[in-house]
C-alpha positions as CSV (number, residue, x, y, z in Angstrom):
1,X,19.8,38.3,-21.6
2,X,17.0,37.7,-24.1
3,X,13.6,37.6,-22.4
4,X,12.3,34.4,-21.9
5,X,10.0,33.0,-24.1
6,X,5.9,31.6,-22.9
7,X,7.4,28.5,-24.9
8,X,10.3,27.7,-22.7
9,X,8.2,28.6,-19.8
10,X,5.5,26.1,-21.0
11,X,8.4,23.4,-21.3
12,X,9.8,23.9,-18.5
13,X,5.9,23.2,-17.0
14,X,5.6,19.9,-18.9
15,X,8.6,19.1,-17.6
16,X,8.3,19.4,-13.9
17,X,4.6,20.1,-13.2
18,X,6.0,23.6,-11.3
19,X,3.6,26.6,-11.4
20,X,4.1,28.5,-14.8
21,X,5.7,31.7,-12.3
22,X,7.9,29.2,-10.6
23,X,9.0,27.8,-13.9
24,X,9.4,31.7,-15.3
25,X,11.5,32.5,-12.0
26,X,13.5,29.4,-12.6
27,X,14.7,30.1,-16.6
28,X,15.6,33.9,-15.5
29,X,17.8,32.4,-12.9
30,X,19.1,30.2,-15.3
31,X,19.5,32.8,-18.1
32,X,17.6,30.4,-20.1
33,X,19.1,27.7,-19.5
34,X,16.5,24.5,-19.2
35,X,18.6,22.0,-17.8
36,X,19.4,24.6,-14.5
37,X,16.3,25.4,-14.7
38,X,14.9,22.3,-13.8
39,X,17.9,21.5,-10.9
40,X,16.8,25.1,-9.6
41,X,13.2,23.8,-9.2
42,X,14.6,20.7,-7.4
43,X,16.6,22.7,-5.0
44,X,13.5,24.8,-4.6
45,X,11.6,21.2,-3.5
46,X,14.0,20.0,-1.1
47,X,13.8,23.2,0.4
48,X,9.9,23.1,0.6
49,X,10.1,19.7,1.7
50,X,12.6,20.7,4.7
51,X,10.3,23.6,5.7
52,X,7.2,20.9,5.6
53,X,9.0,18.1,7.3
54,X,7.2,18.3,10.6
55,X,3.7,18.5,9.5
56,X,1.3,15.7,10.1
57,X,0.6,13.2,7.6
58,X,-2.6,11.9,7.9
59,X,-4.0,11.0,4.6
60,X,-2.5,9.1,1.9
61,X,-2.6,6.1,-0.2
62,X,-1.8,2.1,-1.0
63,X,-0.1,1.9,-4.0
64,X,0.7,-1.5,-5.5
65,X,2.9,-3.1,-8.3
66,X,3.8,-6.8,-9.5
67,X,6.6,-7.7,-12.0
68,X,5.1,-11.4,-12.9
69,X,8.2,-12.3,-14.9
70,X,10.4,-11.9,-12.2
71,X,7.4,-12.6,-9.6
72,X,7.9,-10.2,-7.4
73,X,6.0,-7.3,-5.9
74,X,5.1,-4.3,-3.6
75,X,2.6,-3.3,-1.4
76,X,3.5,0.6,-0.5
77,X,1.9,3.3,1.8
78,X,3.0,6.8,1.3
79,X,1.1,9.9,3.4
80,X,0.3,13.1,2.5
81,X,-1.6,16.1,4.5
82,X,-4.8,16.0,2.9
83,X,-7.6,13.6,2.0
84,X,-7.3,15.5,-2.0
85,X,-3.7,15.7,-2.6
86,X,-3.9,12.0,-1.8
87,X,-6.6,11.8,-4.6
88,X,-4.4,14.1,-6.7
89,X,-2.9,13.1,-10.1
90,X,0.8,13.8,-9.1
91,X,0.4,12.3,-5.4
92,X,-1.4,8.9,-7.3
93,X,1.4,8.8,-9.9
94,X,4.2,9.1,-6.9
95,X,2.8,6.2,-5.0
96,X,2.6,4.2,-8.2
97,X,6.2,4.8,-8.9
98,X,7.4,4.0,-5.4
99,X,5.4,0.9,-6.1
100,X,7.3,-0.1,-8.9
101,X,10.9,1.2,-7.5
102,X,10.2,-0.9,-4.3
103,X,9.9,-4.2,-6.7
104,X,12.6,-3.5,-8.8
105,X,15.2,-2.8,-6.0
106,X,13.5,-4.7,-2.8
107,X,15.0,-2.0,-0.3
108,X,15.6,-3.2,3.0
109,X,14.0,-0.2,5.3
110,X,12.4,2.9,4.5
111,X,15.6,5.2,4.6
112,X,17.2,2.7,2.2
113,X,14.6,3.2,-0.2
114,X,14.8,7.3,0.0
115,X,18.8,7.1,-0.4
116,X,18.1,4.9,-3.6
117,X,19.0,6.3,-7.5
118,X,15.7,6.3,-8.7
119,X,14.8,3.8,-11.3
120,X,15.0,5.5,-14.9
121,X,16.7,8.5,-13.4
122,X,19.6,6.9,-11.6
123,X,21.4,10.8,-11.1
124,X,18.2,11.7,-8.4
125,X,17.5,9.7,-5.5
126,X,14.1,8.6,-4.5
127,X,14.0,11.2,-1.7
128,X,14.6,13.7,-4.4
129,X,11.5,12.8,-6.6
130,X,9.5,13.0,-3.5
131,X,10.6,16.5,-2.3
132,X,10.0,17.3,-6.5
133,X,6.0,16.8,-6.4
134,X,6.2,18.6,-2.3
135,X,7.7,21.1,-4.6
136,X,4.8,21.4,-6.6
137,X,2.1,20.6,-4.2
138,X,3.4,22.3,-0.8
139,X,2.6,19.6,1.3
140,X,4.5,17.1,3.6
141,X,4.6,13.6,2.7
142,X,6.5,10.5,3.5
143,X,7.0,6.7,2.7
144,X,5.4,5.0,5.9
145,X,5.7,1.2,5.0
146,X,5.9,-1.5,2.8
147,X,6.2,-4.8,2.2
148,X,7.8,-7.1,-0.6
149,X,6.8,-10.6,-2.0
150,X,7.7,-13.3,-4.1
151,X,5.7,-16.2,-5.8
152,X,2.7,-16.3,-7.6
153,X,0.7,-13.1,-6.4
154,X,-2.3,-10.5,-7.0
155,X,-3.2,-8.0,-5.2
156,X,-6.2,-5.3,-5.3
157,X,-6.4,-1.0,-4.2
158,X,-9.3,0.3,-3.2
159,X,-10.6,3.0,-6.1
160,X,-9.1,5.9,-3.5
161,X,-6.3,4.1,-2.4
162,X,-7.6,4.0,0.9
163,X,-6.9,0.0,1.9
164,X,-4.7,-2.2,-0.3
165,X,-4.1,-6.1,0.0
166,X,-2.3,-8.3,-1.8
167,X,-1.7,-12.2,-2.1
168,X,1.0,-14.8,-2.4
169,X,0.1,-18.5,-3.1
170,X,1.3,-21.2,-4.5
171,X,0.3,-23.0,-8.5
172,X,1.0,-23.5,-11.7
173,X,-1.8,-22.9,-13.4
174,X,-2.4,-19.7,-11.3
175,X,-5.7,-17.4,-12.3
176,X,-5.4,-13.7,-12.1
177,X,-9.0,-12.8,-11.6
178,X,-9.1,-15.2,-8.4
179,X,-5.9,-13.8,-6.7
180,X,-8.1,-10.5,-7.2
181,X,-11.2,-11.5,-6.6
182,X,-9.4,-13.4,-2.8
183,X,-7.8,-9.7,-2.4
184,X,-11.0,-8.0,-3.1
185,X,-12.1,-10.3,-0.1
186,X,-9.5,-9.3,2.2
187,X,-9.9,-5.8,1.4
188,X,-13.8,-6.3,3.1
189,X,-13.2,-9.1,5.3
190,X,-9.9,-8.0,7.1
191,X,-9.2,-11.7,8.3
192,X,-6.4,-11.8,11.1
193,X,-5.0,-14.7,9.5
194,X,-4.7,-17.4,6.4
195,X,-5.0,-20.3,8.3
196,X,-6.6,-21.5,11.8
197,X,-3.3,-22.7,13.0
198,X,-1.7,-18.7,12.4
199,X,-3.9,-17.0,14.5
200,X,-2.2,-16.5,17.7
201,X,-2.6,-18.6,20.6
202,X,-3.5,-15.9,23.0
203,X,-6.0,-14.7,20.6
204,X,-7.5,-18.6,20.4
205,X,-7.2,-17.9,24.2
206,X,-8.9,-14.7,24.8
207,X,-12.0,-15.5,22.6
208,X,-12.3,-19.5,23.9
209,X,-12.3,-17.4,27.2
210,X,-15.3,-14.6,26.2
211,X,-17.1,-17.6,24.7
212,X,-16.9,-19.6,27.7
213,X,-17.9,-17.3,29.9
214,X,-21.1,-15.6,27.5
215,X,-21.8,-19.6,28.0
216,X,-21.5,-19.7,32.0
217,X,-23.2,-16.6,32.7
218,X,-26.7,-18.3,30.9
219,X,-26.0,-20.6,33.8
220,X,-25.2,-23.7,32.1
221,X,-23.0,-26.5,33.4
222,X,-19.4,-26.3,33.2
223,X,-19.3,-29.3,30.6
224,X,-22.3,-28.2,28.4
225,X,-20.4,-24.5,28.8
226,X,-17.2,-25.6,27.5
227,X,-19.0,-27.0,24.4
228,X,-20.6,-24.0,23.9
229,X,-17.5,-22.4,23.9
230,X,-16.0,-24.6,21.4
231,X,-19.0,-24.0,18.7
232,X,-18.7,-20.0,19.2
233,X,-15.1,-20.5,19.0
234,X,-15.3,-22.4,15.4
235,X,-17.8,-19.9,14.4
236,X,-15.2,-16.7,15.2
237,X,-12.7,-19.1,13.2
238,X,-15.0,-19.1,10.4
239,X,-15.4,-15.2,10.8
240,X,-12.0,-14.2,11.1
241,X,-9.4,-17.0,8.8
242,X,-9.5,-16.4,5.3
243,X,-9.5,-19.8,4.4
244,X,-12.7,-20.5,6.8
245,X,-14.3,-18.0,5.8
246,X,-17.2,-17.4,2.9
247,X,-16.3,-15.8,-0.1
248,X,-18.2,-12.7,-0.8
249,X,-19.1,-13.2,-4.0
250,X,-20.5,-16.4,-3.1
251,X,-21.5,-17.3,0.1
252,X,-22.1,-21.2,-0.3
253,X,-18.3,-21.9,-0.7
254,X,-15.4,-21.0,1.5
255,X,-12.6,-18.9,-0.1
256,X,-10.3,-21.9,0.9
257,X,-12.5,-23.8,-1.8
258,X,-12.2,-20.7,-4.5
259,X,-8.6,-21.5,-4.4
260,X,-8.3,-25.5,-4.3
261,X,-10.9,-24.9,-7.0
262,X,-8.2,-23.4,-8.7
263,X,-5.1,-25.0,-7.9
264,X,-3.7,-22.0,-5.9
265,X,-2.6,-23.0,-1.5
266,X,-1.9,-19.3,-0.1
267,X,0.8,-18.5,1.4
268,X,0.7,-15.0,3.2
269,X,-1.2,-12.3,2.5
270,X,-0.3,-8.0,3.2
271,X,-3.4,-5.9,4.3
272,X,-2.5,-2.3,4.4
273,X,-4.8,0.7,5.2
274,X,-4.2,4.2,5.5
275,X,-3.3,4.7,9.0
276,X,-3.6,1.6,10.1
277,X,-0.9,-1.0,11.5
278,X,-0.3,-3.6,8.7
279,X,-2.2,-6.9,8.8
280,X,-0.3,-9.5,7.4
281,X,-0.4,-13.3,7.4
């Protein structure tokens, strides 16, 4: 067998992102051959992905895509084991194209999207793309969530992926920068609803019940207690629903008036951060 050549070693590299001795070991296998080349690497992922399966994922990112002419999009959390892999070029680009496969094919669970041909590549699955970059970067990393909607929507990352958001509402004459800017808010705010009527009633109970009894233990009379109650509750209403709530950029108008300003009603928002159980309303 001829020698292989720093050329087809460097191909092989652009091809796959494998170390340059992994891509060298690879073509000898292969006699050369670039195609099994490249299948040898991905059996060399899976089989670093098996050995890595067990390992904690605590890092990771929010990765988020919208398809506007079909209006659809995805909202997608995938861990790694380290806070810079999940800063890492290839772990960035993998969440962006899980992203994207989630809104194209709207999976119903997890495993469904992992047993999925992979959009552009329909002869690898999704699992298999993800055991190519543990391949690469020897670390353990999974799909933990993610959620699909439909309508008019924006949505907003964080700049390291940390927290992700985004927004479905309703309007014809929807504006991009607001469905941003309402996500940026979500991002800081972390509302635990859209509207007052969403919030459940045993939360409505439990904080009526702390404000009542802050109220009562000033010693105040049970009538002028309850009222107190009621004002501390609308203020925690105005805290804690997005549409009661002031918009951070500007303080002297609610974010339900941002949106009636511009013909947009909300329907539900996703707020996912790393780690985190998803906030959604």
């Amino acid at each position: 067998m001829s020698q292989i050549s720093a050329a087809a070693v460097k191909t092989l590299r652009d091809r796959t992102n494998a170390p340059m001795m992994d891509c060298k070991a690879a073509l000898t296998e292969a006699g050369g051959d670039m195609d099994k080349a490249i299948e040898i690497l991905r059996k060399s992922g899976k089989a670093a992905a098996n050995k890595r399966e067990g390992r904690e994922v605590a890092e990771g990112r929010i990765a988020a895509y919208i398809d506007p002419a079909r209006k659809v999009g995805a909202l997608v959390e995938v861990r790694c084991e380290s806070a810079p892999v999940a800063k890492s070029e290839l772990f960035v680009q993998l969440a962006n194209d899980l992203a994207k496969q989630v809104t194209a094919t709207k999976p119903a669970s997890v495993d469904a999207l992992l047993a999925q041909p992979l959009v552009g590549d329909p002869k690898h699955t999704v699992n298999d793309r993800i055991a190519d970059v543990i391949g690469v970067i020897r670390e353990n990393m999974k799909v933990a969530r993610f959620a699909v909607l439909h309508g008019t929507l924006g949505s907003y990352c964080h700049h390291d992926g940390s927290v992700g958001v985004m927004v479905e509402a309703e309007g014809t004459a929807a504006d991009p920068q607001v469905l941003r800017d309402v996500c940026m808010h979500i991002t800081a705010t972390n509302p635990v609803s859209t509207r007052r009527e969403d919030v459940p009633s045993e939360v409505v109970a439990r904080e009526k019940e702390i404000a009542k009894g802050q109220a009562e233990a000033t010693g105040k009379p049970a009538q002028i207690a309850e009222k107190i109650a009621e004002g501390k509750l609308k203020t925690w209403f105005a805290e804690n629903v997005l549409l009661e709530q002031p918009f951070v950029k500007d303080s002297t108008r609610t974010v339900g008036d941002l949106l009636k300003g511009a013909g947009l009603k909300p329907v539900k928002f996703v707020r996912y951060k790393v780690g985190e159980t998803a906030s959604a309303s």
